[in-house]
C-alpha positions in Angstrom: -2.6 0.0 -20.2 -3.9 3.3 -21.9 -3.5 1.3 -25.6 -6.0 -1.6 -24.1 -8.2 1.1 -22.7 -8.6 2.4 -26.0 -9.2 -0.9 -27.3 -12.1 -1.6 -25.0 -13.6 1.8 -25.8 -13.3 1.3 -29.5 -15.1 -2.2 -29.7 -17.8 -0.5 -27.0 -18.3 2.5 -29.3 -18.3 0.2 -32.3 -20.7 -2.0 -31.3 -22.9 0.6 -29.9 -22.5 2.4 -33.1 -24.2 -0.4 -35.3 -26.9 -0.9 -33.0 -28.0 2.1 -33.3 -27.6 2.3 -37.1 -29.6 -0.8 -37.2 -32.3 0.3 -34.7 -33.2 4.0 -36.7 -33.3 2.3 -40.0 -36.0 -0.2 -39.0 -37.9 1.9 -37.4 -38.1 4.4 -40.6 -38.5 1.2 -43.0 -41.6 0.7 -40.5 -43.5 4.2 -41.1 -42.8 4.0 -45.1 -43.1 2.0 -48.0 -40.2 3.3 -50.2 -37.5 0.9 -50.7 -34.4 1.3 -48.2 -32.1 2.9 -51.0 -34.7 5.6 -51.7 -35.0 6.6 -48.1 -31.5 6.9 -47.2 -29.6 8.0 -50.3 -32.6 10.3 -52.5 -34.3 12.0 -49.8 -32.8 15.3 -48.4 -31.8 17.7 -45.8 -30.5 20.7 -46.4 -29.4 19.2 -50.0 -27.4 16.3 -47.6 -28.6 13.0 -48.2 -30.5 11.1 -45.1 -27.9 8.7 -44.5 -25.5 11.3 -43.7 -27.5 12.4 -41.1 -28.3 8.8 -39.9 -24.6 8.0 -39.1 -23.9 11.5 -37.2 -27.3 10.8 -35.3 -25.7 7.4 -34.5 -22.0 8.1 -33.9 -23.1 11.0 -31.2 -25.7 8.8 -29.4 -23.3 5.9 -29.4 -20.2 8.5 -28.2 -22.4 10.1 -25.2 -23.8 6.5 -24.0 -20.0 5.0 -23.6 -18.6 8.2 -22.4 -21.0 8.1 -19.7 -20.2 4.7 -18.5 -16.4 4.7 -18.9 -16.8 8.3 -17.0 -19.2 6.6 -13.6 -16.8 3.5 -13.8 -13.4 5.5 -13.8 -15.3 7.4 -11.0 -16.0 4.3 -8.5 -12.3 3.2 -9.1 -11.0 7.0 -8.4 -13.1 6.9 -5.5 -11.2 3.8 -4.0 -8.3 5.1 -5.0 -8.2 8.0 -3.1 -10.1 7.0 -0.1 -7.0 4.2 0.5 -4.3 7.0 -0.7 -5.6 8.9 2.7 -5.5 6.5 4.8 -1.8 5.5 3.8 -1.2 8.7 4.5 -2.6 9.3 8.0 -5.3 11.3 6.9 -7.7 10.1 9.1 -10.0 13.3 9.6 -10.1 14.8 6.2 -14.2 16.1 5.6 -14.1 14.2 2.0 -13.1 11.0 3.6 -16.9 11.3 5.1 -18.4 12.9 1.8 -17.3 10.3 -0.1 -18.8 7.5 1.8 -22.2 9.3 3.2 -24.8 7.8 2.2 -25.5 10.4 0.0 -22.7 9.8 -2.2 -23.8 9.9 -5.4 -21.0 6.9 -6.5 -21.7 3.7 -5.0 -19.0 1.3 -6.0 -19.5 -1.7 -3.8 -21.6 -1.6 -0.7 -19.3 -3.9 1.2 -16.5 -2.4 0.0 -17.6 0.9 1.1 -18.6 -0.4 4.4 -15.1 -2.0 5.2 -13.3 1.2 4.2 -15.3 3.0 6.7 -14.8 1.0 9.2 -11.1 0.7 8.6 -11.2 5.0 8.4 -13.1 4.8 12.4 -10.5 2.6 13.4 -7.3 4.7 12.3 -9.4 7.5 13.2 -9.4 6.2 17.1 -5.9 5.1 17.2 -4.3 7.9 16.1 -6.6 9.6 18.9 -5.9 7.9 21.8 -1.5 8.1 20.4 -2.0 11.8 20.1 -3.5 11.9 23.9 -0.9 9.8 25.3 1.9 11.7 23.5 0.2 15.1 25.1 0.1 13.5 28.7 2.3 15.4 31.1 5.8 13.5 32.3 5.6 13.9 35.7 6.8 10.5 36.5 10.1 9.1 36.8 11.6 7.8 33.7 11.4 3.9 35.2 8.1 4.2 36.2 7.4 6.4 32.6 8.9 3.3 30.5 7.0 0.6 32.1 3.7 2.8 31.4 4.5 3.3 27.9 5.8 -0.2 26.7 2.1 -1.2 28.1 0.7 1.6 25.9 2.7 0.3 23.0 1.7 -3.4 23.7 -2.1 -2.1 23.7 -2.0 0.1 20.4 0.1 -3.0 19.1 -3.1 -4.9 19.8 -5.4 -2.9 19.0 -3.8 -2.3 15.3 -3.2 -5.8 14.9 -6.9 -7.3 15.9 -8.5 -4.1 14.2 -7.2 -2.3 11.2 -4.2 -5.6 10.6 -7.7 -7.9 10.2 -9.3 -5.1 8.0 -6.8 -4.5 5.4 -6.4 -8.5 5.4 -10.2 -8.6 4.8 -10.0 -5.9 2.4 -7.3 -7.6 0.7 -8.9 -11.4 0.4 -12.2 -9.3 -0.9 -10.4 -7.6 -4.2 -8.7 -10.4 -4.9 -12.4 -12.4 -5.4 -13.3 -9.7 -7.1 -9.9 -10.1 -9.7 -10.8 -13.7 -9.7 -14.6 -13.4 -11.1 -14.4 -12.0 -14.6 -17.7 -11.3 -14.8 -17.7 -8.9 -11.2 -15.7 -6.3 -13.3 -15.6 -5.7 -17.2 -11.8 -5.5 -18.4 -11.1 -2.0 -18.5 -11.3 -1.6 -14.5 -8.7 -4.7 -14.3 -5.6 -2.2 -13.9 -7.1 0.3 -11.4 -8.1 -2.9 -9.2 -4.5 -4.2 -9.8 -3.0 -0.6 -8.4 -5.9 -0.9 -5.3 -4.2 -4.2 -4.5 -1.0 -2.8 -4.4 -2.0 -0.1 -2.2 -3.3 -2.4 0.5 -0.1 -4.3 0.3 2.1 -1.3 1.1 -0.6 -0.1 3.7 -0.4 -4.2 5.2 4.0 -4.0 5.0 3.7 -0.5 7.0 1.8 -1.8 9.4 3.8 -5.4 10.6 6.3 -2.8 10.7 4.7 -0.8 12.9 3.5 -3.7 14.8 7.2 -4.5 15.4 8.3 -1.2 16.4 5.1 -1.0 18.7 5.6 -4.4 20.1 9.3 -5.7 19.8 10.3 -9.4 20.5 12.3 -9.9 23.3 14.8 -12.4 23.3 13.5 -14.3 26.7 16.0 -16.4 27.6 17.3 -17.0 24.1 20.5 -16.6 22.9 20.8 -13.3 20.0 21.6 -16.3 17.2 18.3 -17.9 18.2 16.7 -14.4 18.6 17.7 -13.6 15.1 17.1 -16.1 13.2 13.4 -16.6 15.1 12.9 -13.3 13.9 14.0 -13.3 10.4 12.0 -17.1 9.7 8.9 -15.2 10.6 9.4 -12.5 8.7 10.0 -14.3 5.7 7.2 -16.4 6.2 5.0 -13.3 6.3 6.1 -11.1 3.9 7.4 -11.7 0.3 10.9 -11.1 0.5 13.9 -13.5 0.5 16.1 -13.6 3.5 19.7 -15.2 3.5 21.8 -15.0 6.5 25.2 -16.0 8.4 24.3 -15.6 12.2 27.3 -16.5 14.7 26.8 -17.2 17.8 28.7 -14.6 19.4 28.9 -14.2 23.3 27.9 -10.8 24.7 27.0 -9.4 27.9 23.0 -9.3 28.3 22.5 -5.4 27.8 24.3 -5.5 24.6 22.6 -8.4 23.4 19.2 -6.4 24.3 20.7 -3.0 22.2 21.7 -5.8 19.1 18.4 -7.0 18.9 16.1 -4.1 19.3 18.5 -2.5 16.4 18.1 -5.5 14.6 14.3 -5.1 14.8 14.7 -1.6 14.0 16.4 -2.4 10.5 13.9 -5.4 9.1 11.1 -2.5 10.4 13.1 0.4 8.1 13.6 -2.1 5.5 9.7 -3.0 5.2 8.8 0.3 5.5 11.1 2.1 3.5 13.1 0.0 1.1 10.9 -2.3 -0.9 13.5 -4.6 -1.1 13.1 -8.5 -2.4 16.4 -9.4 -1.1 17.8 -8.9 2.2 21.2 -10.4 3.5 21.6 -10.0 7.2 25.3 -11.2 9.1 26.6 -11.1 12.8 30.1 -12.4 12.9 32.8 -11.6 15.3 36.2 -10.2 13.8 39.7 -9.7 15.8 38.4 -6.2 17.7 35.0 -6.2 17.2 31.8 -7.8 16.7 30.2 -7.2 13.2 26.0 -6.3 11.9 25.3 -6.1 8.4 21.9 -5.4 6.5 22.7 -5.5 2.9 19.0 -5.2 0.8 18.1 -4.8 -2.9 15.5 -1.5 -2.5 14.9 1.7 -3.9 17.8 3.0 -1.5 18.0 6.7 -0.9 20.2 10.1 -1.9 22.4 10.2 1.4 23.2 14.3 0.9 19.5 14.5 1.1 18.7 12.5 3.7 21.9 12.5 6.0 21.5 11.7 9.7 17.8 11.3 10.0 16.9 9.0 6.9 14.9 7.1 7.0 14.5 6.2 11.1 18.4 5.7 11.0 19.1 8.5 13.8 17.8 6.7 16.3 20.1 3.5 15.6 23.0 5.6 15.6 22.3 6.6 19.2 22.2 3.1 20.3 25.8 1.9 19.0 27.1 5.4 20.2 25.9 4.6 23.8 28.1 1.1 23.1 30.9 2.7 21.8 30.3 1.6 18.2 30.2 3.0 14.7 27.7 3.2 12.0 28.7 3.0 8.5 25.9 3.6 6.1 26.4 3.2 2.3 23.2 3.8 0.0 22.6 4.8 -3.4 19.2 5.6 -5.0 17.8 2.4 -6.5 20.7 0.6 -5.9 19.6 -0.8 -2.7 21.2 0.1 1.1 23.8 -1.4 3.4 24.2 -0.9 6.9 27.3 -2.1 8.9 27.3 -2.2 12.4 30.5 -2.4 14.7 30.9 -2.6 18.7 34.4 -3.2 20.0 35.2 -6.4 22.1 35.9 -4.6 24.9 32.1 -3.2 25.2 30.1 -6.1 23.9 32.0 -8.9 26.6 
């Protein structure tokens, strides 16, 4: 990228660098009737002949002009950059978000663009908001009553973020890639910092269906857990790029385990989009002589388990659930060698 960036520059530079040549030594042929030779190679400056001076007049103008408009345009795509780098990040309320996209700004890269990004920075700006005042809200209810409250809460936010910001980033998302599609929108040495934008709304778009899911989880509603899980992993797959295999039994198991099994199966495809980056995922429920088997196998970035330990990577609360079952968790993960997770409740809990 930084070779081709040079490239461009040089064939700007070069261009411009003739031009100008071209342009000063037609104007002084105008004002004089010596022959071009005379001009530029007999008459002196400073005992320096005028063609000397002619190229260094050149080569600077020619330097300035291009370093001007690779500087502005590296300055429109830095702005993007950064302005979807804080929003990735949850920083909703930062004062430059604002400064960058006053009206006063200075840069200007795209008027729509700048108008969606804003938008999208209200939105996150009033969700986070109203989860911060619920989270605040004194418990002074009993835990039934507490539950029902917040899993309406959840299914609201879920809502909101999914007919709001969801639609924004998709918006955002079918708007660059016009932009990549038209060559003449964007000249060729902006092509790789559009590329990274686009894969910045894809992470922030795979953060948030897994947030959707943890916000809103599918219940199984009459279903058997086979059916439940393989529903759930065909949608997936049909909404994100990732290739899902699986061996699903159909295993029998008292309803409230079958609830636990499928929230926690929730909870891993949500760690797994947010976290792993995998392209592979291999998901089986089997049952064995004393117990009835998960696995999540996936081909991500994986993780250092001394640094992590117990609370990587939303994993602590999984644990919890098979404890409560009278299970076991065995985690095995290695960095950029992907992550499996295998899951074991003994017959005598699960039915």
């Amino acid at each position: 990228m930084k070779n081709k960036t040079l490239k461009d520059f040089g064939l700007y530079f070069l261009s411009s660098f003739v031009l100008y040549n071209a342009l000063i030594f037609f104007v002084m042929l105008s004002f004089t009737d010596e022959k071009w030779s005379d001009i530029l190679l007999k008459r002196r400056l400073t005992n320096l002949p005028l063609i000397l001076y002619l190229f260094l007049f050149s080569f600077v103008t020619a330097f300035l002009i291009i370093s001007y408009f690779k500087i502005k345009d590296h300055r429109k795509m830095k702005k993007i950059e950064n302005a979807l780098h804080m929003l990735n990040e949850g920083q909703y309320s930062a004062k430059i978000f604002l400064q960058m996209f006053s009206e006063d700004t200075p840069v200007q890269v795209n008027k729509v663009i700048d108008r969606e990004i804003l938008k999208l920075h209200e939105k996150m700006i009033l969700i986070s908001e109203e989860a911060v005042s619920m989270s605040q809200q004194a418990s002074v209810i009993s835990e039934e009553t507490r539950e029902e409250i917040l899993e309406g809460e959840r299914h609201r936010i879920a809502r909101e973020l999914h007919d709001s910001v969801s639609q924004q980033l998709f918006a955002a998302a079918m708007l660059l890639s016009t932009i990549q599609e038209d060559e003449t929108l964007l000249p060729q040495t902006l092509k790789p910092q559009i590329k990274m934008i686009g894969e910045i709304i894809g992470d922030a778009q795979s953060e948030m269906r897994a947030l959707l899911l943890h916000l809103r989880p599918i219940k199984l509603d009459g279903k058997s857990l086979k059916e439940g899980i393989e529903q759930l992993l065909s949608e997936l797959e049909s909404k994100v790029p990732i290739s899902i295999s699986h061996e699903i039994e159909d295993v029998k198991l008292t309803e409230v385990v079958e609830d636990h099994l499928f929230r926690i199966v929730q909870e891993l495809l949500s760690n797994v989009l947010r976290h792993s980056k995998a392209s592979e995922l291999e998901v089986y429920l089997k049952k064995t002589k004393d117990s009835y088997q998960l696995r999540f196998i996936d081909d991500g970035v994986g993780f250092d388990m001394e640094q992590k330990k117990d609370s990587g990577f939303g994993l602590r609360n999984i644990k919890e659930r098979i404890a409560g079952l009278g299970g076991n968790v065995r985690i095995i993960s290695f960095p950029n060698q992907g992550t499996s997770v295998e899951i074991r409740i003994p017959l005598i809990t699960g039915g």
